[in-house]
C-alpha positions as CSV (number, residue, x, y, z in Angstrom):
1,X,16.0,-7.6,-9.8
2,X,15.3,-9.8,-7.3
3,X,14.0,-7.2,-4.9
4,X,12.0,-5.9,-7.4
5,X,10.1,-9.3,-7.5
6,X,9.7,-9.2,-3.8
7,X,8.4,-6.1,-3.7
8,X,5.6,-7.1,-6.8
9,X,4.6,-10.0,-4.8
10,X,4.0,-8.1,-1.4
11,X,2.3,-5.7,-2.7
12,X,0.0,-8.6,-4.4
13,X,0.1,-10.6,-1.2
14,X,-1.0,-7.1,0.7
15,X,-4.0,-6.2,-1.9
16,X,-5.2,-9.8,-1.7
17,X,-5.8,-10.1,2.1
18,X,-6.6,-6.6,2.2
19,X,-9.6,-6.8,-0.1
20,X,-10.4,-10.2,1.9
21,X,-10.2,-8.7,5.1
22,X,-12.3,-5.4,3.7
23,X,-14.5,-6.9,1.2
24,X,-17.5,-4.6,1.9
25,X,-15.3,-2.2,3.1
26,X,-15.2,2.0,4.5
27,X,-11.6,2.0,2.6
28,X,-10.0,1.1,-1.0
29,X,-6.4,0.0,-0.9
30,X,-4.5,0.1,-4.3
31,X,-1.1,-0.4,-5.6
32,X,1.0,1.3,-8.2
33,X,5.1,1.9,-9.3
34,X,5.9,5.3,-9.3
35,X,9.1,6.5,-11.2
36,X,11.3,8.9,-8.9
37,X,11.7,12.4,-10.3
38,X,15.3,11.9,-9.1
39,X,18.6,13.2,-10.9
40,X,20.9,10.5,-11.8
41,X,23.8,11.8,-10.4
42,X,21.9,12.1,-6.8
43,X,21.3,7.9,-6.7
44,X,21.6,5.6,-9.2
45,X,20.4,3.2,-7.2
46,X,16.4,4.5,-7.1
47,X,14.5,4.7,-10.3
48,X,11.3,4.0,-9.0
49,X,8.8,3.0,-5.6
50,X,5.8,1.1,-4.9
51,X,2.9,3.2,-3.7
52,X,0.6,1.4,-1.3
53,X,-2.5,4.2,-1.3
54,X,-5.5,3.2,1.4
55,X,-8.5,6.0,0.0
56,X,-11.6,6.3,1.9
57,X,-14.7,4.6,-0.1
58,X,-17.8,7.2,1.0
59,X,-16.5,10.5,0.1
60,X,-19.7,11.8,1.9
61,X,-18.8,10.4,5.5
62,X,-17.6,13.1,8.3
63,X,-13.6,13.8,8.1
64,X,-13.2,12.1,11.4
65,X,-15.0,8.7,10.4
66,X,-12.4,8.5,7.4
67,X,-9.9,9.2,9.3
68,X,-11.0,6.0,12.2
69,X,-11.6,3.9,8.9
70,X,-7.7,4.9,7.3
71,X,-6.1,4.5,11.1
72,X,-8.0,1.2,11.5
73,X,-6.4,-0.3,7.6
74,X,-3.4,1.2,8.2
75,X,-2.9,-1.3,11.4
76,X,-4.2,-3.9,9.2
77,X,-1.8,-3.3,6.0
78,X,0.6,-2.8,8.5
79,X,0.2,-6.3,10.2
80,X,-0.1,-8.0,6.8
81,X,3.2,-6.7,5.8
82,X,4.8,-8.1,8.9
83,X,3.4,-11.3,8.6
84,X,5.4,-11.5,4.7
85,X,8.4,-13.8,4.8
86,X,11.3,-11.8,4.9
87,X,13.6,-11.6,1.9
């Protein structure tokens, strides 16, 4: 359980300084839980993930723009992360 609650507040820590960092920003960065369509008897142990999902803002722009603008937040996400206090 207590991992669970670590996970919640990362991904609360990461939106936060995300949408701070990217307030009028090329790319949209949302969380949700997604429940694993895994048998039981495979793992016990996994019933679910968190789903960090960066999607580019102006459908419109050319493919390799959104592809700079994901690249570029998926540094940034990933430095945020590594800055959280370890568990």
């Amino acid at each position: 359980m207590y991992q669970i609650m670590i996970l919640k507040n990362l991904s609360r820590t990461l939106l936060s300084r995300f949408n701070n960092l990217y307030s009028f920003s090329p790319v949209i960065a949302t969380a949700h839980k997604l429940y694993a369509p895994i048998a039981p008897e495979e793992n016990e142990e996994i019933d679910f993930v968190y789903v960090i999902q960066l999607i580019p803002f102006d459908q419109g722009d050319s493919p390799d723009k959104k592809r700079r603008d994901i690249d570029k937040a998926i540094l940034d996400a990933s430095a945020i992360i590594k800055e959280y206090p370890p568990a």
